[in-house]
N, C-alpha and C positions, 0 to 999 in steps of 0.2 A: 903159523902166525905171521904178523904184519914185520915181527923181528927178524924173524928166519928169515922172510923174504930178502928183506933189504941185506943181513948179511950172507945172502949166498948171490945176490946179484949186485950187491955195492950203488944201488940209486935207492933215491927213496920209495915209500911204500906208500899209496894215498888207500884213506877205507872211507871216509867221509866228503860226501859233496860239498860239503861248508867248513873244507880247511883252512884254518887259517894261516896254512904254509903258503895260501896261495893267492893272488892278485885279486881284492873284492870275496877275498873267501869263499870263491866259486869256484870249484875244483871241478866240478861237472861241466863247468864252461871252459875253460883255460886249460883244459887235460885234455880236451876234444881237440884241441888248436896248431895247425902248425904240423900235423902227423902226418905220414904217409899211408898209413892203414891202421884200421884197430884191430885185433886177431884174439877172438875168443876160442878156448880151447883147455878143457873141456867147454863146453855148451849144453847147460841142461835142458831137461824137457821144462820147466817153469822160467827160466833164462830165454829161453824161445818164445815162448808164451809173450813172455811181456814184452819183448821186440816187439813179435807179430802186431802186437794187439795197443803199443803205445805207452805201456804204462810206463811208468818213472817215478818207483821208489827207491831207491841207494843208485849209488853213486854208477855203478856199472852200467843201468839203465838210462841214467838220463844222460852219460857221458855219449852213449851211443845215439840219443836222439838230439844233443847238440852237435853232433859231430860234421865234420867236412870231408871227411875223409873215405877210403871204401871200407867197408867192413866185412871181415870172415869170420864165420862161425863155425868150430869144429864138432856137430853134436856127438855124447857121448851118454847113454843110457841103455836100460834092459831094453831086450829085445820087443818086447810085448810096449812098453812103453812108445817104440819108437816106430815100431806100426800101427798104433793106436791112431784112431783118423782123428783126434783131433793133433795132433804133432802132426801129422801127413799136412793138416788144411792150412798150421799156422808155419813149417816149414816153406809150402808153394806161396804163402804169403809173402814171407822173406824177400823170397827171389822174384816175388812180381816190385816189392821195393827193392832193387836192387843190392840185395846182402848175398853175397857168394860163402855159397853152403858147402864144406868141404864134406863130402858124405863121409860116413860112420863105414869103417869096417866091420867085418864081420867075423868073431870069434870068439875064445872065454871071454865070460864077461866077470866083473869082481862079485856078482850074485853066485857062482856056479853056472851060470847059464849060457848055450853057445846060440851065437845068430848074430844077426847085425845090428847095429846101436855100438857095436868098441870102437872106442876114439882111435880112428889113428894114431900111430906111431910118431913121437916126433919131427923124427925123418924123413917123414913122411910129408908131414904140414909144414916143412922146409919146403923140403922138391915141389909144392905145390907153387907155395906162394914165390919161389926162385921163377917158377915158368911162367908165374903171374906177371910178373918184374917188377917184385917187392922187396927179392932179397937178391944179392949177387952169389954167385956161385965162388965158393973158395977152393 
Protein backbone atom coordinates (compact mmCIF):
# COMPACT_ATOMS: atom_id res chain seq x y z
CA UNK A 1 0.00 0.00 0.00
CA UNK A 2 0.66 3.66 -0.52
CA UNK A 3 1.48 3.53 3.58
CA UNK A 4 4.04 0.95 3.55
CA UNK A 5 5.64 2.62 0.88
CA UNK A 6 6.12 5.96 2.31
CA UNK A 7 7.07 4.10 5.86
CA UNK A 8 9.67 1.98 4.61
CA UNK A 9 11.18 4.67 2.39
CA UNK A 10 10.47 7.92 4.43
CA UNK A 11 9.15 10.32 1.17
CA UNK A 12 5.97 10.54 0.26
CA UNK A 13 3.92 8.24 -1.83
CA UNK A 14 1.88 9.96 -4.99
CA UNK A 15 -1.29 7.45 -6.59
CA UNK A 16 -3.07 10.18 -8.08
CA UNK A 17 -2.37 12.72 -11.00
CA UNK A 18 -4.55 15.31 -9.46
CA UNK A 19 -2.91 15.56 -6.05
CA UNK A 20 -3.50 18.00 -4.40
CA UNK A 21 -0.13 17.84 -2.46
CA UNK A 22 1.10 19.12 -5.52
CA UNK A 23 1.59 22.66 -7.35
CA UNK A 24 -1.77 23.21 -9.73
CA UNK A 25 -2.82 19.68 -8.61
CA UNK A 26 -0.86 18.22 -11.32
CA UNK A 27 1.26 15.46 -10.08
CA UNK A 28 1.64 14.01 -13.45
CA UNK A 29 3.18 17.29 -14.55
CA UNK A 30 5.38 18.35 -11.56
CA UNK A 31 6.60 14.67 -10.76
CA UNK A 32 8.01 14.44 -14.26
CA UNK A 33 10.11 17.64 -13.46
CA UNK A 34 13.58 18.28 -12.46
CA UNK A 35 14.42 14.31 -12.43
CA UNK A 36 17.43 12.65 -13.66
CA UNK A 37 15.70 9.44 -14.81
CA UNK A 38 12.49 7.75 -14.22
CA UNK A 39 13.05 3.66 -13.62
CA UNK A 40 10.30 1.35 -13.98
CA UNK A 41 10.68 -1.82 -12.49
CA UNK A 42 8.83 -4.20 -12.34
CA UNK A 43 7.35 -3.23 -16.00
CA UNK A 44 4.47 -5.01 -17.07
CA UNK A 45 3.36 -6.34 -20.29
CA UNK A 46 -0.04 -3.69 -20.11
CA UNK A 47 2.64 -0.88 -18.42
CA UNK A 48 4.40 -1.50 -21.82
CA UNK A 49 1.61 -1.49 -23.91
CA UNK A 50 0.48 1.81 -22.99
CA UNK A 51 4.06 3.59 -23.22
CA UNK A 52 4.30 1.95 -26.61
CA UNK A 53 1.20 3.03 -27.81
CA UNK A 54 0.62 6.73 -25.82
CA UNK A 55 -1.98 6.04 -23.59
CA UNK A 56 -2.42 8.14 -20.30
CA UNK A 57 -4.56 6.70 -17.88
CA UNK A 58 -3.06 7.06 -13.99
CA UNK A 59 -0.64 8.68 -13.03
CA UNK A 60 2.41 6.32 -13.88
CA UNK A 61 1.42 6.80 -17.57
CA UNK A 62 1.05 10.14 -18.14
CA UNK A 63 3.94 11.08 -15.62
CA UNK A 64 6.10 9.15 -18.27
CA UNK A 65 4.60 11.00 -21.26
CA UNK A 66 5.13 14.42 -19.57
CA UNK A 67 8.54 13.60 -18.67
CA UNK A 68 12.07 15.34 -19.46
CA UNK A 69 13.85 13.06 -18.50
CA UNK A 70 15.29 9.39 -19.78
CA UNK A 71 13.35 6.60 -19.00
CA UNK A 72 14.10 2.78 -18.02
CA UNK A 73 11.99 0.10 -17.93
CA UNK A 74 12.76 -3.13 -16.19
CA UNK A 75 10.05 -5.66 -17.85
CA UNK A 76 8.99 -8.46 -15.75
CA UNK A 77 6.25 -11.16 -16.90
CA UNK A 78 5.55 -14.97 -17.85
CA UNK A 79 7.64 -16.30 -20.31
CA UNK A 80 4.96 -16.75 -22.94
CA UNK A 81 3.65 -13.39 -22.30
CA UNK A 82 6.97 -11.88 -22.99
CA UNK A 83 7.48 -13.63 -26.32
CA UNK A 84 4.27 -12.91 -27.43
CA UNK A 85 4.86 -10.65 -30.63
CA UNK A 86 2.84 -8.22 -29.65
CA UNK A 87 5.27 -7.27 -26.43
CA UNK A 88 8.20 -8.10 -28.95
CA UNK A 89 6.51 -5.08 -31.48
CA UNK A 90 5.53 -2.69 -28.60
CA UNK A 91 8.91 -3.45 -26.56
CA UNK A 92 11.12 -2.36 -30.21
CA UNK A 93 8.68 0.49 -30.14
CA UNK A 94 10.09 1.70 -26.92
CA UNK A 95 13.56 1.76 -27.90
CA UNK A 96 12.74 3.25 -31.38
CA UNK A 97 11.32 6.37 -28.63
CA UNK A 98 14.07 6.25 -26.87
CA UNK A 99 13.12 4.22 -23.46
CA UNK A 100 16.04 1.93 -22.48
CA UNK A 101 14.84 -1.58 -21.97
CA UNK A 102 16.70 -3.21 -19.19
CA UNK A 103 16.03 -6.95 -20.62
CA UNK A 104 14.23 -9.51 -18.35
CA UNK A 105 16.32 -12.42 -17.08
CA UNK A 106 15.65 -15.50 -17.46
CA UNK A 107 14.53 -18.01 -14.61
CA UNK A 108 11.70 -19.22 -11.95
CA UNK A 109 9.15 -17.11 -12.56
CA UNK A 110 6.35 -16.57 -9.48
CA UNK A 111 3.92 -18.73 -12.13
CA UNK A 112 6.13 -21.86 -11.72
CA UNK A 113 7.37 -21.37 -14.89
CA UNK A 114 11.24 -21.09 -16.04
CA UNK A 115 12.36 -18.78 -19.09
CA UNK A 116 12.84 -15.38 -19.63
CA UNK A 117 10.34 -12.48 -18.65
CA UNK A 118 12.20 -12.56 -14.62
CA UNK A 119 12.88 -9.04 -13.71
CA UNK A 120 16.07 -8.66 -12.77
CA UNK A 121 17.57 -8.64 -9.62
CA UNK A 122 17.93 -5.43 -7.93
CA UNK A 123 21.39 -5.47 -8.05
CA UNK A 124 21.31 -5.94 -10.99
CA UNK A 125 19.02 -2.68 -12.23
CA UNK A 126 21.70 -0.91 -9.94
CA UNK A 127 24.96 -2.12 -11.84
CA UNK A 128 22.94 -1.19 -14.79
CA UNK A 129 21.89 2.12 -14.32
CA UNK A 130 25.67 2.99 -12.23
CA UNK A 131 27.17 2.12 -15.94
CA UNK A 132 24.40 4.28 -17.27
CA UNK A 133 25.77 7.21 -14.99
CA UNK A 134 22.60 7.45 -13.12
CA UNK A 135 23.79 6.15 -10.05
CA UNK A 136 27.31 6.45 -8.42
CA UNK A 137 28.94 3.64 -7.27
CA UNK A 138 29.44 3.21 -3.41
Amino acid sequence: TAATLQALSGKPVFTDMWDARVGDNMAHIELSRDRDAIVIAPASADLIAKLAHGLADDLLSTLCLARECPLFVAPAMNRQMWQHPATERNVAQLKVDGVTVINPDEGEMACGEFGPGRLPEPEAIVEFLTAQGFLTAK
